[in-house]
Residue, then its C-alpha position, 0 to 999 in steps of 0.5 A: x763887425x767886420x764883413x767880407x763883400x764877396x763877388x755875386x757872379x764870378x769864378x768859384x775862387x773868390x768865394x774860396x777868397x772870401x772863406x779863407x779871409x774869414x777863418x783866418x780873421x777869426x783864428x787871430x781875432x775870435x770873431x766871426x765875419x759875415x758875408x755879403x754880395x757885392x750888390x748888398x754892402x750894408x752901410x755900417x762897418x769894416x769892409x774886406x772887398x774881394x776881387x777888384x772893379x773887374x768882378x765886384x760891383x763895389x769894387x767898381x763903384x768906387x773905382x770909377x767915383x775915384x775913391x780907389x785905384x788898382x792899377x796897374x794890375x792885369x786882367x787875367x793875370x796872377x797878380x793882386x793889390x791889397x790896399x786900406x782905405x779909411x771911407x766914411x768913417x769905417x775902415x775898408x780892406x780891398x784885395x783885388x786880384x786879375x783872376x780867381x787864384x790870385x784873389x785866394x793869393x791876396x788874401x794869403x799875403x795879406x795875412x803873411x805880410x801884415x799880420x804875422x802868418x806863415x805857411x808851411x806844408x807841416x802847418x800854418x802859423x797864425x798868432x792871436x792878437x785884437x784885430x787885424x791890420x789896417x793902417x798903411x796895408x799897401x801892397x801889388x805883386x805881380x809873379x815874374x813868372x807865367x808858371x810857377x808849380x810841383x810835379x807829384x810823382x807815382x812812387x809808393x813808400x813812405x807816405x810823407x814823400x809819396x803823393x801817390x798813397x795821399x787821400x782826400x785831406x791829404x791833397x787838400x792840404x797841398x793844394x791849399x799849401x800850394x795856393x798859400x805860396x803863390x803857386x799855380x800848377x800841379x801835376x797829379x800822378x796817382x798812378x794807374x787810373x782808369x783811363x782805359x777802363x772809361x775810354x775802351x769800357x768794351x775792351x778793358x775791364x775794371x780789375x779786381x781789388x783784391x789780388x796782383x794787377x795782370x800786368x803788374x811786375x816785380x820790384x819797382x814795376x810792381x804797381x799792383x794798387x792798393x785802394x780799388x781802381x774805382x776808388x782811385x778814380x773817384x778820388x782823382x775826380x775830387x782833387x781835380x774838382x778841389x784845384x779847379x774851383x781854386x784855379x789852378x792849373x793841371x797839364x793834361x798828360x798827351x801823345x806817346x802816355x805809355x811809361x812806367x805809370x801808365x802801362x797797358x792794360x794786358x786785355x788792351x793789348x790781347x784784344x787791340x793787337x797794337x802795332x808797337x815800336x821795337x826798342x833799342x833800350x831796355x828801360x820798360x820793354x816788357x810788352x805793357x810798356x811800350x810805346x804804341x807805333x803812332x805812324x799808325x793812325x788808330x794808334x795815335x788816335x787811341x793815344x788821345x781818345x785817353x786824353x779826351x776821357x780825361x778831361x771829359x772825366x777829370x780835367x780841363x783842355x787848357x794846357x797840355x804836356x808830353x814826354x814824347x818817347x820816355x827815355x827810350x831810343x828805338x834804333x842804334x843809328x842816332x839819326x834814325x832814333x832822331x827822325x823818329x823823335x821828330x816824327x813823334x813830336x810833329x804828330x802830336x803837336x798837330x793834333x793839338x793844334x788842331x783840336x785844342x788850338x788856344x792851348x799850350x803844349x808843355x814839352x818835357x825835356x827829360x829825354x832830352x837831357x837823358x837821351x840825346x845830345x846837345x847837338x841833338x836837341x840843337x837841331x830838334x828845337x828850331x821845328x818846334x813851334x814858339x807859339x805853341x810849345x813850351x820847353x819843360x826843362x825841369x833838369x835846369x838844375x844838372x850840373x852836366x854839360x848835358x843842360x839847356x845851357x846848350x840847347x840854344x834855347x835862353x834868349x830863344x825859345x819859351x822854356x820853363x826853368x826846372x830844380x828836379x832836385x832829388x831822385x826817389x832815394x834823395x829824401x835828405x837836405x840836399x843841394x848846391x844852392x849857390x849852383x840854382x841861384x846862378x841858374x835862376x839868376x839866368x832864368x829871370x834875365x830871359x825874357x823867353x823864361x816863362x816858369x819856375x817849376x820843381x820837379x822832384x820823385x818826391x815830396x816833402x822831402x827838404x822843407x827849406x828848398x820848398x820855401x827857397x823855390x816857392x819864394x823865388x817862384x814869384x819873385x822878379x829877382x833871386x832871392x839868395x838861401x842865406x835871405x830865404x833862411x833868415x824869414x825861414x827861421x824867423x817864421x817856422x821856429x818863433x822863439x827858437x829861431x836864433x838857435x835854429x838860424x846858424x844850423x841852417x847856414x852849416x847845413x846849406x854847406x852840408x847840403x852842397x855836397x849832394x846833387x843829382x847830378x853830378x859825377x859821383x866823384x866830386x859830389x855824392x848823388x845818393x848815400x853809399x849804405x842804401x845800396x852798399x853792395x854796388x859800391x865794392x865791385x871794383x875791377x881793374x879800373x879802380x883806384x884808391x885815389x878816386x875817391x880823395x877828393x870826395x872824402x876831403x869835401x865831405x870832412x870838411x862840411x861835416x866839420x860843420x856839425x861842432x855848430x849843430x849838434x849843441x844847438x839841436x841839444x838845447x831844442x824843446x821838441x814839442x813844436x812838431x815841426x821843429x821835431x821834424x826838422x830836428x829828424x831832418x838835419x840827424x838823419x842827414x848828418x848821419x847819412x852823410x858820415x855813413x857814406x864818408x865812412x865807405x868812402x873811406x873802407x873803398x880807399x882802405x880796400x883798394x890801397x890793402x890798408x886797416x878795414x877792421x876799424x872802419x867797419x866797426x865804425x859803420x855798423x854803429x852809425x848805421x845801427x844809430x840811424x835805425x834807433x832814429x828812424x824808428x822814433x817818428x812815423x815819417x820812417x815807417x813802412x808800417x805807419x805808412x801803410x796803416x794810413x792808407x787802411x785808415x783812408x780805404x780798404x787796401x789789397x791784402x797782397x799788397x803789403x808784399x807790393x809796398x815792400x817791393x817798391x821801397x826795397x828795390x836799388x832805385x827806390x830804397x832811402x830812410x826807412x826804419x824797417x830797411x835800415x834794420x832788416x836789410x842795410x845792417x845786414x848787408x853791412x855785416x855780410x859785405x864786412x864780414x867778406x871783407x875780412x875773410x877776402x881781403x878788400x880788393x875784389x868783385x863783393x857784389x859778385x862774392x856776396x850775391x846768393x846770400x844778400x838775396x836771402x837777406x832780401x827774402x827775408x824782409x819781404x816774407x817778414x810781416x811790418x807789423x813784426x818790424x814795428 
């Protein structure tokens, strides 16, 4: 019998430890484990030792007899020992650990590296055998990274991908998945909590469950909720709770908060009457998302009185992260809007260091990339204080020369390392890999890096690039997608995995040809059919040759699927996550040639060449997406909001709300129903003025009214009838 000798006093972690031991040593085994305290080891028996010397009298004991050494191993920090030992005449396993999480880290690598398991956000692979390891088990990892985490982003759609529409389970999966990968921060951005309902209970009321929220907008503003506002709360305060006993990190969202997630409760605004900054930009200037003038001392003290109610509700003081102004520019003169920048950041960094002075404060650099030049953020950097301020660059990945590249910030200033990777649409196998692996390779050489992050608009999306992040997260070197793809296969396909590894390779290189950064005409950023329209508004700028280079790049990777496409023919689909997979790399494939195919059409049309053959040709690869899409429940709008009526009760109107947030430009991807309802029908339409205009002109403008009856059309057809 084996027992697991737990710490009797100490973080709640190494109980979590302790129970993740036992349940994987009795899937593999059968057997069952038992516990004891680390001041009541019983004297017979195989021994697993959790925590070391630091918090385990056992572990302590045996330390300073001379029977076990952990070093060098850092108190407080994330790394972990795993060691075997042979003591009279019984076997002993010690997974020692600096702190809470990683003793959960020791145990999840033990198992992964000695015993034949594999963690994925789809599933775990645990194989059965007789007993665990024991001989030769020697092990110290220490992360290179301080911060190594995901950002959950607040989009709603499809439920795979959005955090936002997750559950209870649903978020204890991904925070186990988190753990089992060696990761330590999260951001949780379930919406519009009730923050100001908890921190104003005499100005802001809780809205009723049922109906439109007062300051919902349309669209992608529309965040009319689906699960009650209370309920909402509530479920915060468990994942929260649940992340906590493991350890992990949550950064509490600070200063200017107001975006598109967290806009202002009308009856905030009516009853404050709040001086609020006059915007230069358009982005989020309806009244409900503007920034609070923060030079007016109540305003920025409401800003953190919601900070304060969240970790009075929810969180913990520990770390703290701002965006500054999101996106926005306030004036037309640069150096006004820089002063103001400035001014924006020295308030808040104030009033973190004087009120929480031991944390640290993760700056966003988001607007930095979007808004401000490079000099800009040259001059913006320096008055940032090192010891205080952690850069967040989570667009390390950009292959514009907008990046930190050019801030004067590597060798410099503490900065975090970024792969934004994907926008909302982007839910397909993407990537450069070659361009991230130069950029980590840069990262890991500064001693002023302090993280790796990943840091998408949504989840779930490219299994392989989370494996590629994760492992490279807590490596002290860069670990190359071709080694990452080996283990990959090895581990996620089992016996298939010599079908699946040289898919893999030709699908790196398709992936390459899509990055969310760059120019459209050397890579493409999203595919061309979830927004056709926008690509056949040409003027008297365009020209036919725009698009050679692209069109060239995408045949040639896509030459590519002659490797594929047999492999994935002599698949057994049972394995759910090889079915995933398989959808994965189809939907991508075919995605890709849609978009070749208009890439084609706009050169035939500027040029006055054949259009009728290529269109033909773009409705029956669009028509065979649909048929796909249609055949898993990851692509259904219908499924998806199923699952949330599954969890709690939902708004009647907000089927209307879900419809809105995954149809509108920015947010519309792979989705069945859009694919039938609305894609193929904006085909037909644009194809069809094609051919009576000839190609050459503003379709967008010709084709406007009627693709606005297309819209309508979905939105007032019930998903149960699309299913």
């Amino acid at each position: 019998m084996i027992t697991i000798v737990c710490p009797r006093s100490a973080h709640p972690a190494y109980g979590v430890a302790a129970r993740e031991f036992a349940r994987l040593y009795s899937e593999i085994t059968g057997r069952r484990a038992v516990f004891a305290d680390d001041d009541a080891v019983p004297e017979e028996g195989d021994l697993a030792v959790i925590g070391s010397d630091s918090v385990n009298a056992f572990a302590a004991k045996r330390m300073l007899d001379g029977e076990v050494e952990f070093s060098p191993l850092k108190y407080g920090g994330d790394g972990y020992a795993v060691l075997s030992r042979t003591e009279g005449g019984r076997r002993v396993l010690y997974l020692a650990s600096g702190r809470g999480r990683s003793a959960i880290y020791a145990v999840y690598r033990y198992f992964e590296k000695f015993c034949g398991c594999a963690y994925f956000w789809d599933g775990d692979t645990v194989p059965a055998a007789d007993d665990i390891a024991w001989e030769n088990v020697s092990l110290h990892e220490e992360p290179r990274f301080e911060y190594r985490g995901i950002r959950y982003f607040a989009h709603r759609s499809l439920h795979r991908f959005q955090a936002e529409m997750w559950d209870e389970d649903d978020w204890k999966r991904e925070i186990d998945w988190l753990l089992k990968k060696g990761l330590n921060l999260f951001m949780l951005r379930i919406g519009l909590d009730d923050l100001f309902q908890k921190a104003f209970p005499d100005i802001v009321s809780y809205p009723s469950a049922v109906g439109r929220l007062p300051e919902a907008g349309s669209g992608f503003d529309d965040r009319t909720l689906f699960w009650p506002l209370e309920y909402r709360g509530s479920l915060r305060k468990r994942v929260l709770r649940y992340a906590f006993e493991r350890d992990l990190m949550h950064p509490e969202d600070c200063g200017t908060m107001t975006h598109w997630y967290s806009r202002t409760p009308i009856e905030f605004l009516e009853k404050k009457k709040l001086r609020l900054l006059s915007q230069s930009s358009g982005i989020y200037a309806e009244q409900t998302g503007l920034v609070w003038d923060i030079s007016d001392n109540e305003n920025l003290e409401n800003y953190f009185r919601l900070t304060d109610t969240h970790i009075r509700e929810y969180g913990q003081p520990g770390l703290f992260h701002t965006i500054g102004l999101a996106e926005r520019t306030y004036s037309d003169d640069r150096e006004a809007n820089l002063r103001l920048k400035k001014f924006v950041y020295r308030r808040i960094c104030r009033h973190i260091a004087e009120k929480y002075p031991e944390s640290k404060l993760l700056l966003a650099s988001w607007d930095l990339y979007f808004t401000y030049t490079n000099d800009e953020v040259r001059r913006l950097i320096p008055e940032l204080d090192p010891s205080q301020v952690v850069l967040l660059d989570y667009t390390s990945d950009s292959q514009t020369s907008n990046s930190v590249a050019n801030w004067d910030v590597i060798g410099r200033f503490p900065w975090i390392c970024g792969i934004f990777h994907s926008y909302e649409p982007n839910s397909e196998i993407r990537n450069d890999y070659a361009f991230i692996e130069r950029m980590m390779s840069r990262a890991k050489a500064d001693g002023f890096c302090k993280g790796l992050v990943f840091w998408p608009e949504l989840s779930h999306s490219d299994t392989f690039m989370l494996e590629f992040f994760a492992e490279n997260a807590r490596s002290d070197r860069v670990i190359s997608a071709s080694e990452i793809a080996d283990g990959f296969c090895k581990k996620r396909y089992g016996a298939r995995s010599g079908l699946m590894r040289p898919v893999w390779d030709a699908m790196l290189a398709i992936a390459a040809d899509s990055v969310w950064s760059a120019d459209e005409g050397e890579k493409l950023r999203t595919e061309l059919f979830f927004n056709v329209f926008d690509h056949f508004a040409f003027d008297e700028k365009s020209r036919a040759d725009m698009y050679d280079a692209l069109i060239g790049r995408l045949e040639r990777s896509l030459d590519r699927e002659r490797e594929i496409l047999p492999a994935l023919e002599r698949l057994d689909l049972s394995d759910a996550r090889v079915e995933r997979d398989v959808f994965d790399i189809r939907r991508t494939l075919l995605g890709r040639r849609i978009s070749l195919v208009l890439l084609k059409l706009r050169r035939e049309c500027l040029s006055g060449g054949e259009t009728a053959i290529l269109c033909a040709e773009c409705i029956k690869l669009t028509e065979s997406l649909a048929k796909l899409l249609g055949r898993h429940d990851d692509f259904s709008l219908s499924a998806s909001l199923e699952r949330l009526r599954a969890a709690a009760p939902v708004n009647p109107v907000f089927e209307r709300t879900l419809k809105e947030n995954a149809d509108n430009p920015y947010c519309r991807s792979y989705i069945y129903e859009l694919v039938r309802e609305v894609y193929l029908p904006e085909m037909r339409l644009l194809f069809s003025n094609i051919a009576e205009n000839g190609g050459r002109r503003d379709h967008r403008a010709d084709c406007r009214e009627r693709a606005q009856e297309i819209n309508r059309a979905f939105l007032d057809k019930p998903l149960s009838e699309m299913r």
